[in-house]
C-alpha positions in Angstrom: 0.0 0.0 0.0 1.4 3.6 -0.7 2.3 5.9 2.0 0.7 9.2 2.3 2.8 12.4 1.8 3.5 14.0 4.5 -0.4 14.3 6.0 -2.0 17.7 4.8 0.0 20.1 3.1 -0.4 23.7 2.0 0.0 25.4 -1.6 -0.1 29.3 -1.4 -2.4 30.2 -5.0 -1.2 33.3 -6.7 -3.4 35.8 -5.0 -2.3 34.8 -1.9 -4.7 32.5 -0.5 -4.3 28.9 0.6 -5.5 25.7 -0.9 -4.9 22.5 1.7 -4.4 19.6 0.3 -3.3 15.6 0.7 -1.9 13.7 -1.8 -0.6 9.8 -2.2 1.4 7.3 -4.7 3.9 8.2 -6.8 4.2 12.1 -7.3 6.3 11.4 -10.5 3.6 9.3 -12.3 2.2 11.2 -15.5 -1.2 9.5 -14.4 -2.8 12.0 -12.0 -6.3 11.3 -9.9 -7.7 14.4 -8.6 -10.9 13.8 -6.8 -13.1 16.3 -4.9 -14.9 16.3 -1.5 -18.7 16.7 -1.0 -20.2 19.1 1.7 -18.9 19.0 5.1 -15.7 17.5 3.8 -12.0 17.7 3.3 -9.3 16.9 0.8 -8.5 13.3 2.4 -5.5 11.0 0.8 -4.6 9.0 4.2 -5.5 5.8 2.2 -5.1 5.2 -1.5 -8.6 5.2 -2.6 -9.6 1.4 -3.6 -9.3 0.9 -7.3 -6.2 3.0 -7.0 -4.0 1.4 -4.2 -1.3 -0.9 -6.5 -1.1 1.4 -9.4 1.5 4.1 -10.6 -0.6 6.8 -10.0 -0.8 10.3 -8.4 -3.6 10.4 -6.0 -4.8 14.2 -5.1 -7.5 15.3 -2.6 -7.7 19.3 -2.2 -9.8 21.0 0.0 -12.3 23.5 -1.7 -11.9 26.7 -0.8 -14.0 27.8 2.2 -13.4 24.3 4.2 -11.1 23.2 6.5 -7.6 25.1 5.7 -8.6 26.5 2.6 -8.8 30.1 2.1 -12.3 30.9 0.9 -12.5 32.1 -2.9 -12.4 35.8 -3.8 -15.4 37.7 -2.7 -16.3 39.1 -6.1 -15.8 36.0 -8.0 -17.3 33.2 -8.4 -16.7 30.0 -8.0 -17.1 28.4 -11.3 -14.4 31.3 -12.2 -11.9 30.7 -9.3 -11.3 27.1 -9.8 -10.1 26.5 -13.0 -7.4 29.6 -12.2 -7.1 27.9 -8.7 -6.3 24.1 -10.1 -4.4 25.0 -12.8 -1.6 26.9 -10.6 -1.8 24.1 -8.6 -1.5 21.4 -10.5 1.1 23.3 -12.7 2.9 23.8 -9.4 2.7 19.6 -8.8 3.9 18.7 -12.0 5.5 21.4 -13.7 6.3 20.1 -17.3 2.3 18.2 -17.4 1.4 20.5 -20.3 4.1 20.1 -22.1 4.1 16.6 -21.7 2.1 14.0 -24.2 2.1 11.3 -21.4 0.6 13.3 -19.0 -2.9 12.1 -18.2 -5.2 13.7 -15.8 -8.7 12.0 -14.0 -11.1 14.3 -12.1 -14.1 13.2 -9.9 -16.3 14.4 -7.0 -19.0 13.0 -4.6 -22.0 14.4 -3.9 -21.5 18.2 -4.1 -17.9 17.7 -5.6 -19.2 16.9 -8.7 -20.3 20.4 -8.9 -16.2 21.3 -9.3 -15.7 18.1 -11.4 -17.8 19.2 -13.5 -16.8 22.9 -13.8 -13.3 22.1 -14.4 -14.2 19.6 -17.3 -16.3 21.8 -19.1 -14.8 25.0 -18.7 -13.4 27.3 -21.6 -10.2 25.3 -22.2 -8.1 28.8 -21.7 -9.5 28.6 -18.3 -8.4 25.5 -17.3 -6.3 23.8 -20.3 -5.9 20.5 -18.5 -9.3 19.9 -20.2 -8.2 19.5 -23.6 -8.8 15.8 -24.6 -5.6 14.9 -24.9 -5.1 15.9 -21.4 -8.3 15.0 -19.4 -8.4 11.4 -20.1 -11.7 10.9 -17.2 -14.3 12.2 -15.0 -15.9 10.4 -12.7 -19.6 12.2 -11.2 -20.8 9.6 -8.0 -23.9 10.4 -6.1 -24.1 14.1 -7.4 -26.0 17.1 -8.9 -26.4 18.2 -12.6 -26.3 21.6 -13.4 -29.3 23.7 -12.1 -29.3 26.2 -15.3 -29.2 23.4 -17.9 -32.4 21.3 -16.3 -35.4 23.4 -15.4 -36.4 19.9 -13.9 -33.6 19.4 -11.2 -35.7 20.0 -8.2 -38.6 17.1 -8.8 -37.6 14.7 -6.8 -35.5 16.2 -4.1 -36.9 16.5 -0.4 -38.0 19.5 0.6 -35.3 20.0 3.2 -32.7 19.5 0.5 -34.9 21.7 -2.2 -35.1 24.8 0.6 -31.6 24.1 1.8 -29.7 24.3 -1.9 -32.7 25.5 -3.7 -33.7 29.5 -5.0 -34.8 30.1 -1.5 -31.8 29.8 -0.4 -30.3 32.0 -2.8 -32.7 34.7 -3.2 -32.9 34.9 1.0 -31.4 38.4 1.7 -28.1 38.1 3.5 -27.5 33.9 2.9 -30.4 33.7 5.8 -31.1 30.0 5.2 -27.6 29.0 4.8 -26.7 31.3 8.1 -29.3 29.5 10.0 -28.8 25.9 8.7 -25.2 26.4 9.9 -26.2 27.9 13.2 -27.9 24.9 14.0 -25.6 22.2 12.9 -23.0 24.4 14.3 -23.1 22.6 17.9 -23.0 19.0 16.6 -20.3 19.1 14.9 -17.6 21.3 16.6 -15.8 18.6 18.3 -14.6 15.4 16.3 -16.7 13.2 19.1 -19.9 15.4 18.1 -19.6 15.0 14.2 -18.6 11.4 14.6 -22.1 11.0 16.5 -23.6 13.1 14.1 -22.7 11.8 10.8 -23.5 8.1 12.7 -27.2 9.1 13.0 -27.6 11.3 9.9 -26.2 8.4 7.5 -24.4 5.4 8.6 -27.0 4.4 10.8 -29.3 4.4 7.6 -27.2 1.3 5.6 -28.3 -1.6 5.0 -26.4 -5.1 5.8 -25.2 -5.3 2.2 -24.3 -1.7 2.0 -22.2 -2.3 4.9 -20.6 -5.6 3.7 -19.8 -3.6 0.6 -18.1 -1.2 2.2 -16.2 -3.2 4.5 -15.4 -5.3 1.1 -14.3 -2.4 -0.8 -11.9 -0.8 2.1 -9.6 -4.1 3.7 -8.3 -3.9 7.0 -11.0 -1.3 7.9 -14.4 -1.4 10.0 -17.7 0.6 8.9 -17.1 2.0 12.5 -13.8 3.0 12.1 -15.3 4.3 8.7 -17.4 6.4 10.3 -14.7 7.6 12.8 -12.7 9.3 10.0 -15.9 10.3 8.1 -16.8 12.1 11.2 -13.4 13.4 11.9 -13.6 14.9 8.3 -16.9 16.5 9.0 -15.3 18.6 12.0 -12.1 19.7 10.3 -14.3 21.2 7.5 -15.9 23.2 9.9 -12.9 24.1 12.0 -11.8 27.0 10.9 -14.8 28.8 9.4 -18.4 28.0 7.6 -17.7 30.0 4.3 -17.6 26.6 2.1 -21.3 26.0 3.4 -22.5 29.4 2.5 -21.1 29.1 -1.0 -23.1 25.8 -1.8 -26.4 26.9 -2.9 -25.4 30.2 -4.8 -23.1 27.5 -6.7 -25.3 24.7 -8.0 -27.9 27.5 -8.7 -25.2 28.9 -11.1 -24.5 29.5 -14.2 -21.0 27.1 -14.3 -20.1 28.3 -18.4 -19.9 24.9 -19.7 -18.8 24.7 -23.1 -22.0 23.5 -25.6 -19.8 21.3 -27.0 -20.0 19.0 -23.4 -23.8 18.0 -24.3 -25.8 16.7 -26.9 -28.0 18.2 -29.3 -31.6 17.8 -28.6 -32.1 15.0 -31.0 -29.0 13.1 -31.3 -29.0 9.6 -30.5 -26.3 7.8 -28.3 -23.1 6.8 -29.8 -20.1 4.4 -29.3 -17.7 5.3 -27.0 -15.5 8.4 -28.1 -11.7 8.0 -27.9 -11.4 11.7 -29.0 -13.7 13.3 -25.8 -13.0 12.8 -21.8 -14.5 9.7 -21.1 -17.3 10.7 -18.6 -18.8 7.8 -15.7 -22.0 8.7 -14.1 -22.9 6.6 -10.8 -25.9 6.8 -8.6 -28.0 4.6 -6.6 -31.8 3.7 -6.7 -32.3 4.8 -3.1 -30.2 8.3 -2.9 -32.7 11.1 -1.3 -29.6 13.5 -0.8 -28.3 13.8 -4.8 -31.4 11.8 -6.7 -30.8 9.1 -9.1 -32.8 11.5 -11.3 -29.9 14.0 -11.5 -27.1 12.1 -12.5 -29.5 10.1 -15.2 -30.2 13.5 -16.6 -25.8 13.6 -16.6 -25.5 10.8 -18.6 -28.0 11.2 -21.0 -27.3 14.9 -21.8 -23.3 14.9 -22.0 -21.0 13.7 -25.1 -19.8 10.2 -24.0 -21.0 10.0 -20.6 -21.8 6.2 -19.3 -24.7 5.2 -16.7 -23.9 3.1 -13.4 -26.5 2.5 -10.8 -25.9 0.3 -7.6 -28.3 -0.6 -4.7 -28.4 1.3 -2.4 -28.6 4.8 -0.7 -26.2 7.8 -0.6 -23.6 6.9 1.3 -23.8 3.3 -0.2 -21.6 4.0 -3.3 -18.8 4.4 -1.4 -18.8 0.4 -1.6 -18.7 0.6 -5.1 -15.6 2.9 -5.7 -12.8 -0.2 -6.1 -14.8 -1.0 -9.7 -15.5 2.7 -10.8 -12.1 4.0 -10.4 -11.1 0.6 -12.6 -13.5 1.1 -15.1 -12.6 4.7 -15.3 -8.6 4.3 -15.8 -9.2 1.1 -17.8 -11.9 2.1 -20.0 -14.3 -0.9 -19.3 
């Protein structure tokens, strides 16, 4: 198994600000993983993800700006803005000669809510962010998450209502963030000590999997309990709050957003599915049938509106993919 690097490290962005990070494998590899946290989470590359662990690859986890160490983005812009200036000084400042360099390939992916950055940096204008060219971006990988808002008028259909009010319009057209203010106010006190969000995030969602969720998961991570698991899940949730709540307040004016995804990403309104595309990022879409947090309904809409997108769905609830990872990060890297 490979070693992380040194725990959580800090790159200082061009403007100044901070972007935390952990990283694992082989720094030197021109195969690099970047894969993005969800809300109420960090940057975490302690263990080689499964699917990963054995390969020559560059693992990276950042933290998005606003959580944990991570200096929140630039108050006047946005986010779909910042990141692909962010990412591409950073990864630049990784592996300096990766644009230059023809064997350089690059995999993105998020859970939940980090498929919202996933998906910004692989459809952004490629002067943005030119680690998206083709040639470059070989993957993304979108588990459990959200499609964009702007693009599908029906995005809100079959959420809950407290998710719908929580990352919804109210929450965005609420003078002065009010909802997000008082959704953090309230969470604030059960998650400000590791022992508090490890009891938390046990009631809010491990407690909810079922027996073969469980024996996935176990299956899928060796030499580690669901409870021990849930220990560095919870351990997560804290140190994304630790320092400040201004990831959380960014959330819902994000996925209601505009992100500036090229047209070229999505299908035209009548064209038919084709084979796989060897000239466009390859794009993996996974969800499962009993997600209430990001609905099966908004990654299906993902993989039938972008260019060479492919459709995985697992039993399951939210947090249930995570038993699934060790065969999407191989089907990703190996094209299967």
């Amino acid at each position: 198994m490979a070693a992380s690097l040194a725990g959580e490290q800090y790159f200082t962005l061009p403007d100044g600000r901070t972007l935390a990070y952990e990283h694992n494998g082989n720094p030197q590899s021109s195969t690099v993983v970047m894969f993005f946290h969800g809300v109420m989470g960090v940057g975490d590359a302690k263990r080689m993800p499964p699917g990963l662990d054995g390969r020559d690859v560059h693992f990276i986890a950042p933290t998005l700006p606003g959580w944990g160490k991570s200096s929140p983005r630039p108050a006047a812009t946005p986010l779909h803005l910042t990141l692909p200036q962010d990412y591409t000084a950073f990864l630049l400042h990784l592996h300096p000669n990766a644009l230059k360099d023809d064997t350089f390939h690059l995999y993105i992916g998020g859970g939940s809510y980090g498929t919202v950055p996933a998906q910004i940096l692989l459809g952004c204008a490629h002067d943005l962010f030119p680690f998206n060219r083709p040639d470059k971006l070989k993957g993304c990988l979108l588990a459990a998450g959200f499609c964009p808002f702007y693009k599908n008028p029906n995005w809100a259909k079959d959420m809950t209502m407290a998710n719908w009010i929580g990352i919804g319009p109210v929450a965005v057209k609420t003078p002065f963030k009010l909802v997000p203010r008082l959704v953090a106010f309230a969470l604030n006190s059960k998650v400000n000590t590791p022992e508090k969000a490890q009891q938390f995030i046990k009631g809010f969602m491990f407690d909810k999997m079922k027996e073969d969720e469980i024996h996935a998961l176990e299956k899928s991570h060796p030499g580690k309990t669901v409870h021990e698991l849930r220990l560095d899940f919870g351990n997560n949730v804290y140190r994304s709050i630790e320092v400040s709540w201004a990831g959380y307040m960014d959330v819902a004016e994000t996925t209601n957003a505009n992100w500036g995804l090229r047209e070229d990403l999505f299908k035209a309104e009548d064209e038919e599915d084709a084979a796989e595309d060897k000239t466009r990022t390859r794009i993996l879409v996974a969800t499962t049938t009993e997600d209430d947090m990001a609905p099966p309904a908004l990654s299906e809409w993902n993989a039938k509106h972008y260019r060479n997108a492919h459709l995985q769905v697992y039993p399951g609830g939210h947090i249930g993919l995570m038993g699934y990872f060790k065969e999407l990060w191989e089907a990703l890297l190996d094209g299967a």
